[in-house]
C-alpha positions, 0 to 999 in steps of 0.5 A: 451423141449423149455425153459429149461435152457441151460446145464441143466446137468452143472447146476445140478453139481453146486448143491452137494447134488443133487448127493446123494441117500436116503434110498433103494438107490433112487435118490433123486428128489428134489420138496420141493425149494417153502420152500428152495432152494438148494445151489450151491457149489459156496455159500457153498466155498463163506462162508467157505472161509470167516469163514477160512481167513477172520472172524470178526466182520463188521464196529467196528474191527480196523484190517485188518480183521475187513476191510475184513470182512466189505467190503465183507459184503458191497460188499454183499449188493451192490450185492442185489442192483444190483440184485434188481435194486435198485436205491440206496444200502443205500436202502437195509436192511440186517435182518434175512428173509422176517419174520423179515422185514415184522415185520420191517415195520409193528411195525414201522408204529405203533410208529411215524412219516408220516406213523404212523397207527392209529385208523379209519385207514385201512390196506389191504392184501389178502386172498392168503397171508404167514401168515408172511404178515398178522399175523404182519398186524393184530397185528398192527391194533389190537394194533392201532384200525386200520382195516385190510382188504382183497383182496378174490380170484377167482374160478381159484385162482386168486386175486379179483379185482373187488371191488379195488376202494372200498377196497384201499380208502382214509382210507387206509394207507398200501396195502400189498401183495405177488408178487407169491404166496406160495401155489397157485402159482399165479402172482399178478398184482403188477403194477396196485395195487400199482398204485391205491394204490398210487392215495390214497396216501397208502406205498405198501409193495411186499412181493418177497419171491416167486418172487424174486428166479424165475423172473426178478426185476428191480426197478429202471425201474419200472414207479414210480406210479407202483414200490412198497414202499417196497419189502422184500426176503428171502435168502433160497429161492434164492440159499442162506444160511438161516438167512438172508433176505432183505428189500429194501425201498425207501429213502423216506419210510425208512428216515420217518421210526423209528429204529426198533431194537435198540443197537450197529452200529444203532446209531450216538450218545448216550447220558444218555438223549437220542440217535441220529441214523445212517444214512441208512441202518444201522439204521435198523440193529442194533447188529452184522448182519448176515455177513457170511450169507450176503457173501452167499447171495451175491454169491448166487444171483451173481450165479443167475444173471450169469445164468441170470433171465429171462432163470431161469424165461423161465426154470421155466415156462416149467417145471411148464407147464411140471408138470402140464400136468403131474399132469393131468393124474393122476385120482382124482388129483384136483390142486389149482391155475391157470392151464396150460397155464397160468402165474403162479409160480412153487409152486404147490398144489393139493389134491389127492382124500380122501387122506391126503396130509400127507400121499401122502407125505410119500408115495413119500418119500418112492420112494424118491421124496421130497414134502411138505404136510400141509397148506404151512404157508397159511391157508386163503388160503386153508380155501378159497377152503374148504381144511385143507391142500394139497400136494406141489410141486415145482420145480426150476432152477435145476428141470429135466423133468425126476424128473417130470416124477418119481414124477407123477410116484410115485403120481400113485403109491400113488393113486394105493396104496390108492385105488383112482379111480376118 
């Protein structure tokens, strides 16, 4: 098949777990990476080592480990410049995940400064959206009087772009959205909504949870008018440990922006009367980070950048095609998001006629196939196409097409055992 990535077989052995067997001694097929990713063998050494020669704590131990530690925690941020094509590492913010960095931004913007929302302004996102990048907009606008709007969706479950002069206006003050969406897949136009987002002088916020493990990214290449503000990730989902996540912001957006968390390593001096702050990054990373985390997600996306992005990108799209015609001869299967053909991510979801997206779950456990079932953290999305909830696959870098195969396999046997004829 054109587009898989090369030595797909070399690929899959960096990955342990994708070795094991599940009960009734079936292979394990793997289709849950949208929710996490596995870990390379690579990731798990990166953070043992460090836990057994090299622990302690980053910028304040005056020892030789406190050295180690802090420089493989830098080194570990300049790693996620590079990745990014960031035009700076100071720009780069270690938190706990994507969650955490969209509620960075968000609580920010309600306190001071440039960027403060206030009432009779706007903030817009979409209806395909995480619900971690709208819940913290709408307790922003409901803490502010602000009003939170939103792009809705085509049929074919794209953003509606045609009402965007109305939508971003000159009341609106921040347009946020995903970059690939979790449920539907879909591949937004970032360039020419950041772009009309900028005419009105609004911060555009990327959320790349989705994006960011499957597609090349290049800040510092994009035009200015078109790169977002800022663009968060999360660690899980790009070969990485969990508890950690990124938010990347421009000089401009993070210097104008108050701390967020206050405590230890985010000041520059504390007095009784009041407090001065660090320099960036570390005014937003107060406390003790996330620093073994950190060294895994430093080799997590060095282990990326060595497969190289855009064959992990080509990888992606032929599989994503290869599940989708698969996913078509199974009678009474109805898919959500764009179709064959079409640029999409790998998350898929679809429902399978008059059968909860639960029970299809099960019934592909039992044959040892991995999905998730429910609304994937996106309800508008779902209410959008009058379901509750769906089935998810999601293949990645390591997905085979004979993994592919034993999931429409087990999906026909699934729609057998419900008795699904259309």
């Amino acid at each position: 098949m054109d587009g898989l990535l090369p030595q797909l077989d070399v690929v899959r052995k960096d990955f342990p777990i994708l070795e094991r067997t599940l009960a009734g001694n079936r292979p394990l097929v793997y289709l849950d990476s949208a929710n996490t990713s596995q870990k390379p063998q690579c990731v798990i050494d990166a953070m043992v080592d460090h836990l057994e020669h090299h622990n302690a704590n980053v910028a304040r131990a005056m020892h030789q480990l406190g050295a180690e530690s802090s420089e493989a925690f830098e080194a570990a941020r300049d790693t996620v410049a590079e990745f990014l094509g960031a035009p700076s590492r100071d720009e780069v913010v270690f938190t706990k995940n994507a969650s955490e960095a969209l509620n960075l931004l968000a609580n920010t913007m309600a306190w001071a400064g440039e960027h403060q929302v206030g009432e009779g302004d706007e903030v817009v996102v979409t209806e395909m959206e995480h619900h971690s990048n709208i819940v913290p907009w709408q307790l922003l606008t409901q803490r502010t009087g602000a009003t939170l709007r939103w792009f809705g969706l085509t049929d074919d479950g794209r953003l509606d772009t045609s009402d965007i002069d109305a939508l971003i206006t000159e009341r609106t003050k921040v347009v946020s959205l995903t970059w690939v969406s979790n449920m539907l897949g879909t591949v937004n136009p970032i360039a020419d909504i950041a772009r009309r987002a900028h005419e009105v002088g609004a911060v555009v916020v990327v959320d790349a949870a989705q994006a960011a493990p499957q597609m090349p990214i290049d800040l510092a290449a994009m035009p200015v008018e078109e790169r977002p503000d800022a663009l968060v990730l999360t660690g899980h989902k790009t070969v990485g440990p969990t508890g950690i996540g990124v938010l990347w912001g421009s000089r401009a957006l993070l210097e104008a922006l108050p701390p967020f968390l206050g405590g230890g390593e985010m000041i520059e001096t504390v007095r009784m009367e009041g407090s001065t702050y660090a320099g960036l990054p570390h005014k937003f990373e107060a406390g003790t980070p996330p620093i073994v985390e950190a060294v895994g997600l430093g080799a997590a996306l060095r282990y990326l950048s060595d497969l190289g992005m855009d064959a992990v990108a080509a990888h992606e799209r032929a599989i994503t095609a290869y599940a989708l015609e698969g996913l078509s001869t199974v009678p009474g299967v109805r898919v959500m998001g764009p179709g064959v053909g079409e640029e999409r991510g790998g998350a898929i979801s679809f429902e399978l006629a008059g059968v909860h997206p639960h029970d299809v779950a099960q019934v592909l456990d039992s044959r040892g196939v991995a999905v998730r079932a429910g609304h994937h953290c996106a309800r508008p999305a779902h209410a959008r196409f009058g379901v509750q909830s769906t089935t998810r696959m999601s293949s990645y870098l390591y997905t085979t097409p004979a993994e592919i195969d034993a999931f429409v396999e087990a999906l026909e046997a699934a729609r057998t055992y419900f008795g699904v004829s259309a």
